[in-house]
N, C-alpha and C positions, 0 to 999 in steps of 0.2 A: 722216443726222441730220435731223429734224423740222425745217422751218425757226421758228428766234424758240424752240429748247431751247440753253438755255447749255447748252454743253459744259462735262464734271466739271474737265477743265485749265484753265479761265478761269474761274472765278468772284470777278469783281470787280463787286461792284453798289456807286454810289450813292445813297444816300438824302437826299434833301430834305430838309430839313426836319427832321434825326436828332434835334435838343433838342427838339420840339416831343413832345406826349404820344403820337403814333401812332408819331414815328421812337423815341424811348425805349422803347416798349413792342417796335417794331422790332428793338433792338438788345439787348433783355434775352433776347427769347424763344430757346429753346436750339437753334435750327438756326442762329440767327446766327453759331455757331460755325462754320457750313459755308463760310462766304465771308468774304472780302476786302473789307471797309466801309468805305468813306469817305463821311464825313458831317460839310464843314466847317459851322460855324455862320456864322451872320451878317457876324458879324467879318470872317473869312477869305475869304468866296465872298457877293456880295451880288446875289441871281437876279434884280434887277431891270435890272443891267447886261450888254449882251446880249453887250457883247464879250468881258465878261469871263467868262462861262459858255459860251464857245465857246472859249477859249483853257484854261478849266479842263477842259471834255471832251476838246480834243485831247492835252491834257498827260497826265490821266490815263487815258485810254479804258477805259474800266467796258463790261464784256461785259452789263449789264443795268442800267437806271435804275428806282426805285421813288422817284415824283413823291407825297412826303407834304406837302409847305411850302405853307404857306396861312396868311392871315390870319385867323381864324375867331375865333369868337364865337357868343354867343345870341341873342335878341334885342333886348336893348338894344344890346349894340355896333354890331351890322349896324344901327340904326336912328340909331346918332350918328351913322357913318361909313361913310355908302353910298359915296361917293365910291372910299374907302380900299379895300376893302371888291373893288369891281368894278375900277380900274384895280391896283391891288397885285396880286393876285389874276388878273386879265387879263395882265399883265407876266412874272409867273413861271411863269405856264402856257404860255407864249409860246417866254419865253427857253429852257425847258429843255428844251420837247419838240423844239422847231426845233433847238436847239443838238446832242442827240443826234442825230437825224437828219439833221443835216448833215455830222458827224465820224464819220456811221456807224457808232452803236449798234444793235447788231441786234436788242435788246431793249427793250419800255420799260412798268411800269405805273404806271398814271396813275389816282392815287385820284380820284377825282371827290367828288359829294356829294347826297344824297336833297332837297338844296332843288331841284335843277333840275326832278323833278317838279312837274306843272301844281296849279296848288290846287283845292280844290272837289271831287277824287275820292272817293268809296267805296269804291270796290274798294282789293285790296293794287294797289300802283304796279307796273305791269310798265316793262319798259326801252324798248319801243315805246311809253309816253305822253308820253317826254320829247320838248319840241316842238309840242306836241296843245294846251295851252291858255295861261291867264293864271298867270303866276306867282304867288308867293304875294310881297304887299309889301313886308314886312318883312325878306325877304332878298333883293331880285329883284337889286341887283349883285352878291351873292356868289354867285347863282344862274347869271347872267349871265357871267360870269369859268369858271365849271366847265364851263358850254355849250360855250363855245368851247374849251374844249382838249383834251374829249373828241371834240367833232366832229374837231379837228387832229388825235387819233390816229387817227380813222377814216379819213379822208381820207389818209392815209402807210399806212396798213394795206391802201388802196384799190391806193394808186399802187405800191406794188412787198409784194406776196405773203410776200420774204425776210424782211420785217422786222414782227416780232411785236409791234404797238403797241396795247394793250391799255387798256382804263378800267372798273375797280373803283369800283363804287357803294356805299360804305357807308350802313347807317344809322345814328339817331346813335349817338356814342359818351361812353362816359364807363370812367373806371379810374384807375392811378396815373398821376401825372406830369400831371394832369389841373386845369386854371385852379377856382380855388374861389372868384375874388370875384366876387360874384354881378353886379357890373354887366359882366364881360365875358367870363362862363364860361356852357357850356349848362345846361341843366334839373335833370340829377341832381349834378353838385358843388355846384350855387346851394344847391337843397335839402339837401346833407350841411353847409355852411357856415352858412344859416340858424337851422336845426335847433339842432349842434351849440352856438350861440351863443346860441338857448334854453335850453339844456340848464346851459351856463356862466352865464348871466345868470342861473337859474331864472327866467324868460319862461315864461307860461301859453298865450302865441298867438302865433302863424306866420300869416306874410299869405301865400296864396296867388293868384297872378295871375289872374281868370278865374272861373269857375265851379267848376274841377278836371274838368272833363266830356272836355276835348279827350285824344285818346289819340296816343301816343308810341312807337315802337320803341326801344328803346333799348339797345347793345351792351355788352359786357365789351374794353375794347380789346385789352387781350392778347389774348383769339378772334380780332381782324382781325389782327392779326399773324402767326397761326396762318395764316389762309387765306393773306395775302401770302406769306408764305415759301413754302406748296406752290403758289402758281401761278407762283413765281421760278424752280421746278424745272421747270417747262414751260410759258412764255408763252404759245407759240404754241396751247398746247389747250384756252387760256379762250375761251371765245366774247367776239366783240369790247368789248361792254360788258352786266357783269353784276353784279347787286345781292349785296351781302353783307349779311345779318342774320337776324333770327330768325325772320321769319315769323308773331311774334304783338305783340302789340301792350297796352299797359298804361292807364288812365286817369292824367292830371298828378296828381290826389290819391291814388292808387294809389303813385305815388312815393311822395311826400311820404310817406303810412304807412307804406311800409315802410322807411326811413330812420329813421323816429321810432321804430317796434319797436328797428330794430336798435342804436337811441342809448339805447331806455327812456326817452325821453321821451312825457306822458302825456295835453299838453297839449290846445288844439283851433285848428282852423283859422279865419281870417279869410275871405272870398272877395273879392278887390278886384275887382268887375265893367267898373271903369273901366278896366283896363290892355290890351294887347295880347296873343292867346295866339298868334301865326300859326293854320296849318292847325288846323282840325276834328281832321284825323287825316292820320298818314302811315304808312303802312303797306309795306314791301318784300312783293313777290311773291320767293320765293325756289326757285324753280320749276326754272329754269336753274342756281343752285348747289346745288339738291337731285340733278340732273341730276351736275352735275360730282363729287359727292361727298362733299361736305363739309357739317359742319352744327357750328355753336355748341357747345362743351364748356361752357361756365362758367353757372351760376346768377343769375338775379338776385340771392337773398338770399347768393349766395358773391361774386358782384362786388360790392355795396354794400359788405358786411362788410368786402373785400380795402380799395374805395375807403375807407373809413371809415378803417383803418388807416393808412393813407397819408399821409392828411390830419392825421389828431391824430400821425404820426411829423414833419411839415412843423413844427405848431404849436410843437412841442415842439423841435427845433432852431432856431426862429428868434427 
C-alpha cells in the first residue's frame, strides 16, 4: 500500500470546520457517502484548546483529517480584526495538525489559502512564490496563520516519509452555505447581497469598491470539494502543496455584471476610489493540478445562478 492511501477498511476522516461553507459543501458532495464523517462544531470540540483536540484525536482516531476551519472573511473583516484573524487561525492550525500527528494520523489535508501568495506579482502564482515577497496588507495575519501550518505539514511530511501531510491551495471561493453580509463575506456573495438589495429597494446604483479594474480568481466551492474528496482517495499522490482553481481570472466589475444579468438588474455602477481593493491581481498557476488531473466542472454563470439561489432560498426562510 502507497504510504498516506487510506485503506478502503478505514475510512474515517475528520473535517474541521464541517458548518463552515467548504465543510457543508464537504459534506453535501456525493462521495461523502464513501466515509465515515465526523465533524463536531464549535460547541462540541473548540480547536483552539490544544488539549482537548488531542484527547478528541485519540478518542476517535480518523484514518485521514481534512483541516477546513478558519476564521475568514474579506477585506473588511481581516482589516477590523488582524489580531483575530492571525492568532485564531495560528491556534487551530497548530492544534490540529500537531494533534494528528501526535495520535498518529497517517493522513492529513490542510487547506491553506491564495493570500499567503507575495503581492505585487503578474504572473499566475505558482507554489514556489509563497515566501519570495511582501504580503499583501489587508490580509497579512490571515496570511500569516496559513504560512505556518502549511510549512508544519511540510516539515511532518519531511520528518517521516509514512505520513502523507499534504496543503491545498485554493483560490477564492464562493457557493452555497456562503457569508452574504457584505462587511464580512468575500467579493462574489457581497455583490449577490448588494445587487439583490437594489433589485428589492429598486436602487438605480451599486457602489463598487475601487476602479473595478483589479482581477480575481474566483471558485464554485462545490468544485473544491470535488478535488478534496479525490485527493482523500490518495493523499500521499498530491505533491506537497498544490493550488486549486481555474487558471483564469475575471475583472471585480466583471463580477458585479454578471450578478446583475443573472438578477436582471439594469442599474449602473458607482466607483468609490477611496476604499481598499487588496492585490492588483491573484491569479493561481494551476499547472501541477492540470498535472494531477483534475480541472473545474462548474461555470461561472452556473455557480452564481446556483449562489443566487441559495441566498433568495436563506432570505426566504428567515
Amino acid at each position: 500500500m502507497t504510504a498516506g492511501t487510506v485503506p478502503a477498511k478505514r475510512r474515517r476522516v475528520w473535517i474541521t470546520g464541517g458548518n463552515g461553507m467548504v465543510g457543508r459543501n464537504l459534506r453535501e458532495h456525493s462521495r461523502a457517502a464513501d466515509w465515515d464523517i465526523i465533524a463536531p462544531g464549535r460547541a462540541e470540540l473548540d480547536l483552539s484548546d490544544r488539549q482537548a483536540v488531542l484527547d478528541f484525536v485519540r478518542t476517535q482516531r480518523p484514518d485521514l483529517v481534512i483541516h477546513a476551519a478558519g476564521q475568514v472573511g474579506g477585506i473588511q473583516a481581516n482589516m477590523a480584526d488582524p489580531v483575530g484573524f492571525l492568532v485564531n487561525n495560528l491556534d487551530m492550525g497548530r492544534n490540529v495538525i500537531m494533534g494528528a500527528f501526535e495520535m498518529g494520523v497517517p493522513a492529513l489535508i490542510n487547506l491553506a489559502s491564495s493570500c499567503m501568495y507575495p503581492r505585487g506579482r503578474n504572473h499566475a502564482l505558482r507554489e514556489s512564490d509563497i515566501m519570495t515577497g511582501e504580503l499583501e496588507p489587508t490580509n497579512e495575519g490571515y496570511a500569516l496563520a496559513k504560512i505556518v501550518s502549511t510549512r508544519l505539514c511540510d516539515y511532518i511530511a519531511r520528518a517521516d516519509a509514512d505520513l502523507a501531510y499534504r496543503t491545498i491551495i485554493p483560490c477564492n471561493l464562493y457557493g452555497r452555505h456562503d457569508k452574504f453580509d457584505p462587511k464580512a463575506s468575500h467579493l462574489v456573495p457581497a455583490i449577490i447581497a448588494k445587487v439583490s438589495q437594489a433589485v428589492a429597494c429598486g436602487e438605480d446604483e451599486v457602489e463598487i469598491w475601487g476602479d473595478g479594474t483589479a482581477r480575481r480568481e474566483f471558485m464554485y466551492a462545490a468544485d473544491l470539494a470535488d478535488a478534496v474528496w479525490r485527493a482523500a482517495e490518495a493523499p500521499a499522490a498530491l505533491p506537497q502543496l498544490m493550488n486549486i482553481g481555474l487558471g483564469d481570472d475575471h475583472t471585480i466589475r466583471a463580477y458585479y455584471e454578471a450578478v446583475a444579468q443573472a438578477l436582471g438588474w439594469t442599474g449602473r455602477f458607482r466607483f468609490d476610489l477611496t476604499r481598499p481593493v487588496g492585490m492588483q491581481r491573484k491569479l493561481s498557476d494551476v499547472s501541477l493540478q492540470r498535472g494531477w488531473g483534475w480541472t473545474a466542472p462548474t461555470s461561472l454563470q452556473d455557480g452564481i445562478a446556483a449562489t443566487i439561489q441559495f441566498y433568495q432560498q436563506q432570505a426566504q426562510a428567515s
